[in-house]
C-alpha positions as CSV (number, residue, x, y, z in Angstrom):
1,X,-0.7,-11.2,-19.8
2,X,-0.9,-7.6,-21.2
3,X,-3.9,-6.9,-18.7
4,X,-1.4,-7.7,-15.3
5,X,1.0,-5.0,-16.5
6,X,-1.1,-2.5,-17.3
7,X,-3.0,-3.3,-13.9
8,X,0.4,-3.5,-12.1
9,X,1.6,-0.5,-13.6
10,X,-1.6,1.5,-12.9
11,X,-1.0,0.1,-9.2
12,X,2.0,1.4,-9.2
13,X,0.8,4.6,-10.5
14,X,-1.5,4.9,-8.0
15,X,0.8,4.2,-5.1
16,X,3.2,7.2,-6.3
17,X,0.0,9.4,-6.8
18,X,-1.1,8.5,-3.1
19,X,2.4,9.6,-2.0
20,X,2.7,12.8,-3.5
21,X,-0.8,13.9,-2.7
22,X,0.3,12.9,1.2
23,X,3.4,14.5,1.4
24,X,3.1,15.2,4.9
25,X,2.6,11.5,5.8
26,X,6.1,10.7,4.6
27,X,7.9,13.6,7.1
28,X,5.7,13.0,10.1
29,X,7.5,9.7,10.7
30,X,5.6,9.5,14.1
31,X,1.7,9.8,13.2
32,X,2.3,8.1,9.8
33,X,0.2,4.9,9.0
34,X,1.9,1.4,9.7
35,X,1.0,-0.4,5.7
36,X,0.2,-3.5,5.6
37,X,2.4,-6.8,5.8
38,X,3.4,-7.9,2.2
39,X,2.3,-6.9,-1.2
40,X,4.1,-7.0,-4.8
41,X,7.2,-6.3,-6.7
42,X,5.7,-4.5,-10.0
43,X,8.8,-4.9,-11.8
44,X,12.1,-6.6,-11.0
45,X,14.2,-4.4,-9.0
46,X,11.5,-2.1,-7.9
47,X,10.2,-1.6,-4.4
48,X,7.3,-3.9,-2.3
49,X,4.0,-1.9,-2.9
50,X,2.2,-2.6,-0.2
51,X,-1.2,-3.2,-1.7
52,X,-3.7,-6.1,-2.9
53,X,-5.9,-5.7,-5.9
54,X,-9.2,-7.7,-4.5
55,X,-11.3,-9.4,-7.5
56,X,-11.6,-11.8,-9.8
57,X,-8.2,-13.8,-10.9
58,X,-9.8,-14.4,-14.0
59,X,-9.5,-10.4,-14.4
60,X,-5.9,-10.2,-13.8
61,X,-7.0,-9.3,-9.8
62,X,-5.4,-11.2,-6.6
63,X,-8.4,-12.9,-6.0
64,X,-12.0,-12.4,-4.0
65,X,-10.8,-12.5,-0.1
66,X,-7.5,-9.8,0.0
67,X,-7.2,-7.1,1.8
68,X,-8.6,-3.8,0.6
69,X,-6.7,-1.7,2.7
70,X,-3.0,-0.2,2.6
71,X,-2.9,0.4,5.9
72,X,-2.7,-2.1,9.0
73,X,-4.2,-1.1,12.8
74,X,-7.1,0.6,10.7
75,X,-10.9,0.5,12.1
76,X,-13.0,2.7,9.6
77,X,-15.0,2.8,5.9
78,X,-12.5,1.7,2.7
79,X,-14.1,2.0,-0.1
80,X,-12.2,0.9,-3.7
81,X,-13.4,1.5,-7.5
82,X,-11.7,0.0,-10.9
83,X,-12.5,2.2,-13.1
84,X,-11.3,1.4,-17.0
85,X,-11.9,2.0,-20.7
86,X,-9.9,3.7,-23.5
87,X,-7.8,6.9,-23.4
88,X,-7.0,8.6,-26.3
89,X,-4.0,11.0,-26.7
90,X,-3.5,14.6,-28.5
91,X,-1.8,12.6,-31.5
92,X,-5.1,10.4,-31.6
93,X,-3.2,7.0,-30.0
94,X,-5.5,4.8,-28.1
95,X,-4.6,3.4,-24.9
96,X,-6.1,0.6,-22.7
97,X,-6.7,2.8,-19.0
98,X,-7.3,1.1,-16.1
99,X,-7.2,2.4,-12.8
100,X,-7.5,1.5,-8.8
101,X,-9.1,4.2,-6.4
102,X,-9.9,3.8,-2.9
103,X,-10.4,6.0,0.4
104,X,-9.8,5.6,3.4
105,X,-11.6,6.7,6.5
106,X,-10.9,5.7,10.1
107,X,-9.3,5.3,13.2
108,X,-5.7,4.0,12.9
109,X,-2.9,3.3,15.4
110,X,0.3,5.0,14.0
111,X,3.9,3.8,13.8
112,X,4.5,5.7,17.4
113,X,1.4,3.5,18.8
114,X,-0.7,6.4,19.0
115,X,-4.3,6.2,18.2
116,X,-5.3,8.9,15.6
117,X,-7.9,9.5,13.6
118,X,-7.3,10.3,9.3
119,X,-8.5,9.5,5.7
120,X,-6.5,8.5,3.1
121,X,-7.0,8.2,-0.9
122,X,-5.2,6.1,-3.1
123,X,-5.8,7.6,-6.9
């Protein structure tokens, strides 16, 4: 059980890092990406993330045929990494890391129906 949360909270991590390092997809209403239909709640009250996390169940993953992608109308290259292992902070505490990457590169149609061309990362 302790391997979903940290999973779901590096997810979630990941999704706020994506955010902040596209801050001009979240003003340009118009040319933004459409994401994809559904996702999950990381925590109650918190809101849909919409991302899969393709892979073994057995690992804590959403299983082998998911959608890579976070964003829907997309034609293009996704490529996705787990990457994990121990961190260790300055006071010498050792944490359990692990982390979802994946880029995006391709042709999408935006929420204003026009066809554009972008990549994305999700770190």
């Amino acid at each position: 059980m302790k391997r979903r949360t940290s999973f779901g909270f590096a997810i979630l991590a990941s999704t706020l890092g994506m955010v902040l390092l596209l801050p001009g997809s979240a003003s340009a209403v118009d040319t933004a990406p459409v994401p994809i239909p559904g996702g999950f709640v990381p925590f109650p009250g918190a809101p849909l993330i919409h991302v899969f996390a393709p892979g073994p169940v057995d690992l804590g993953l959403m299983g082998e045929n998911v959608e890579p992608s976070t964003i829907t109308n997309f034609h293009g290259f996704s490529a996705l990494a787990y990457v994990g292992g121990t961190a260790t902070d300055a006071d010498g505490n050792t944490y359990t890391m692990q982390t979802d990457m994946r880029v995006f590169s391709g042709t999408y149609v935006s929420a204003d129906g026009s066809v554009l061309q972008g990549t994305f990362a999700f770190i």
